[in-house]
Structures are given as C-alpha cells and as structure tokens.
N, C-alpha and C positions, 0 to 999 in steps of 0.2 A: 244272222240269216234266219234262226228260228224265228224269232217273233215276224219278220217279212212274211215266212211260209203261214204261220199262224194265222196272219191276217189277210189271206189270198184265198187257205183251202179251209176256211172255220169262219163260219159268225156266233162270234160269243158262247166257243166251245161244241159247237152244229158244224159237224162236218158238210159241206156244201160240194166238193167235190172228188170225185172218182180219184182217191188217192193221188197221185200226181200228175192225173192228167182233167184235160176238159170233160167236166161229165156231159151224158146224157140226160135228157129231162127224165126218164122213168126212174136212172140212177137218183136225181134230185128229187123228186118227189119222194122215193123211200127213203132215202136218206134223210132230210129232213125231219120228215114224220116218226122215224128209227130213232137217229141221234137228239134229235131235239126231246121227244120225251124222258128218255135214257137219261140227258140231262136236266132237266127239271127235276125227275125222279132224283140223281144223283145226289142235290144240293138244293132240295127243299126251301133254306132255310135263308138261300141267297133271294132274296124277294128282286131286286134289279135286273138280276142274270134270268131270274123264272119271267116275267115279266115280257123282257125282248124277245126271250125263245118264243116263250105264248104268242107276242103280235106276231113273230117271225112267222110262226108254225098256223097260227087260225087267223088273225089279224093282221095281213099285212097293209102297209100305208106306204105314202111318201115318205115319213118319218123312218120306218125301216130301210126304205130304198138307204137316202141320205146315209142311215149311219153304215153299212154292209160297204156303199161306195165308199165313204171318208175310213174306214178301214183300210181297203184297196190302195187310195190313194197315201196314205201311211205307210203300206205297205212300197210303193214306186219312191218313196222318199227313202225308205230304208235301203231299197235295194241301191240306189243313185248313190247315198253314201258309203256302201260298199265296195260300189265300183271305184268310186274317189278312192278309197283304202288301197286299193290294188294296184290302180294306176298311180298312187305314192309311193308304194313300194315296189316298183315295174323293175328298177332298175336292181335293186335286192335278189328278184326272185330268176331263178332259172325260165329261162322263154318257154318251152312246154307248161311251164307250173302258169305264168303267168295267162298264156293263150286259155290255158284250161281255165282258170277261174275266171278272168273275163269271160269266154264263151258259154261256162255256165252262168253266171251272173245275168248274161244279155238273157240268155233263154229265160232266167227267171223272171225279168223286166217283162219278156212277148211275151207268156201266161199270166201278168199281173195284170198288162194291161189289158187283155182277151178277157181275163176273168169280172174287169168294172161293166160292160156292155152285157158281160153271160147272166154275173146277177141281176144287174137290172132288170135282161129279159124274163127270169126267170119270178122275179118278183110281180113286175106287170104281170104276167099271164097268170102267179098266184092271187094277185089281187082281183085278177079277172072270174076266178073261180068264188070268189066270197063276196064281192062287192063289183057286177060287171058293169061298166060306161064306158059310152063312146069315148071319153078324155082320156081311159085310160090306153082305149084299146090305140087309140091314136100316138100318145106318147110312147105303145111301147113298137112301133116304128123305128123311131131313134135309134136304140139298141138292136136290135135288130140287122137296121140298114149298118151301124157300125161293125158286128159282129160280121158281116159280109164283105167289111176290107179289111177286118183283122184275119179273114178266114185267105184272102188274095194275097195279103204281107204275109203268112205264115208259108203260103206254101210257093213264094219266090225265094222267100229266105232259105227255110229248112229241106224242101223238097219234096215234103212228108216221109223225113227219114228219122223225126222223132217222133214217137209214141206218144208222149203228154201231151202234145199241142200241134196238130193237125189241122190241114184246112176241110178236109172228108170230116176229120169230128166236128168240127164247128159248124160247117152247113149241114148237117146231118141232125145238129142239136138246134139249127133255126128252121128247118122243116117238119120238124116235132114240136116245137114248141107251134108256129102256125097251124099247126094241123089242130092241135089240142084246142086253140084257143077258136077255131072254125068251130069245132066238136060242141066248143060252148056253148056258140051263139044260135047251132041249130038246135039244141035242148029246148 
C-alpha cells in the first residue's frame, strides 16, 4: 500500500498533494515549487530525478502528463491487487477487520482515480502558464469535464463525510483552476 500511496500523492518524490486529501490549486502550485526544488536541491547528483522535477516544475509537456498519469494508473493496479489479497483472505479475517480494509482500500481506489483527472488538470493549466495554445486549453476540458463526475460519484458514495476526498474539494479545485487559466488569457 505504500508504494500505491507513493505514486497517488508524489511525482518522483514532489509532493503533489494536500497530504491525504485532494488539493487545491494554490496548495499545488506551492507545493510544487516548495517540494520540487527541495528535491533537486536534496539529490543533485541524480541527473533523471533532477531532470523530471525541472520539466515537472518549468517545463511541463505531454510527456510529463503521460508519466504523472502511468504512475496513477500503477498506482489502481496496485491498489486492485490488494483488494484481491483481502478478498483471498475474506474468510480468515474477522468481518469488521475485513469491512475495514476493503472500505479503506475502496476509498483509496476513489482518490487514485480523482487524482489521474486532478493531475492532468493541473498540468494543462501548468503548461498553460509557460507554453499557452488553444490545443492545450482545449484538451484540458477532458479532465476537467471528468473531475466533475468524479466530484458527483464521490459525494453519492461518501456524502462528503470524508475529508480526503470531497465532491466541494473537487469542484472548488475546478473552479480555481478555470479561473486561473481565464486569469491567463486576459494577461
């Protein structure tokens, strides 16, 4: 379950989000910028690790989308085979023990998958700041429009009775990120 967590709230050691919940964009931007140098500074001497953070943190691409997503989605592989572990041992474990670790597992599935849409968004609208086009502002729709059924699943499912993953934080973090990237285009 660590390396799942790993590759949900971290890209390549850049804390990406609000401890263990969905962040906000102002959260993301400092952090970022915080953690990301922090790391470079940390480990100079890793030239691949300094590298990703730099396009991460001034350069970002489709290239970075891609790898931030296939972490994510490593991370729904991992979580998946967890669940299988648990539902193997279903009949082993006491029913509260079992309820609990599915019910956390699931939860940690709905913020994996919350979080492939939130990066994305959050990379378009980074790349909108350093390299701005219609293609990009176009594609980051997608994420977007998907962040707004992850934000209508979350709050059928959980009620907004958990704190990590809200459907108020999520539309809260696509009405910030629009606004910023409006904020852009009138500069």
């Amino acid at each position: 379950m660590k390396r799942c967590g790993n590759l949900t709230y971290y890209f390549h050691g850049m804390w990406v989000q609000r401890h263990s919940a969905i962040s906000d964009l102002p959260y993301m931007e400092a952090q970022v910028l915080h953690t990301g140098r922090s790391m470079v500074e940390w480990s100079p001497e890793n030239l691949k690790a300094r590298a990703l953070l730099e396009e991460f943190m001034y350069h970002p691409s489709q290239h970075t989308i891609d790898l931030a997503v296939a972490d994510r989605v490593e991370a729904l592989r991992l979580n998946q085979a967890s669940l299988d572990d648990v539902e193997a041992v279903k009949a082993s474990l006491p029913r509260d023990e079992y309820d609990k670790l599915k019910s956390q597992l699931l939860l940690q599935r709905r913020f994996v998958e919350t979080s492939i849409p939130h990066i994305e968004a959050f990379l378009r609208y980074w790349i909108e700041r350093y390299t701005p086009s219609a293609d990009n502002r176009a594609k980051l729709e997608k994420p977007l429009a998907e962040l707004e059924k992850k934000a209508a699943q979350v709050e059928a499912e959980y009620h907004e009775e958990v704190p990590i993953l809200s459907g108020k934080l999520i539309r809260t973090y696509i009405s910030q990120v629009r606004e910023a990237v409006a904020a852009l285009g009138a500069k």
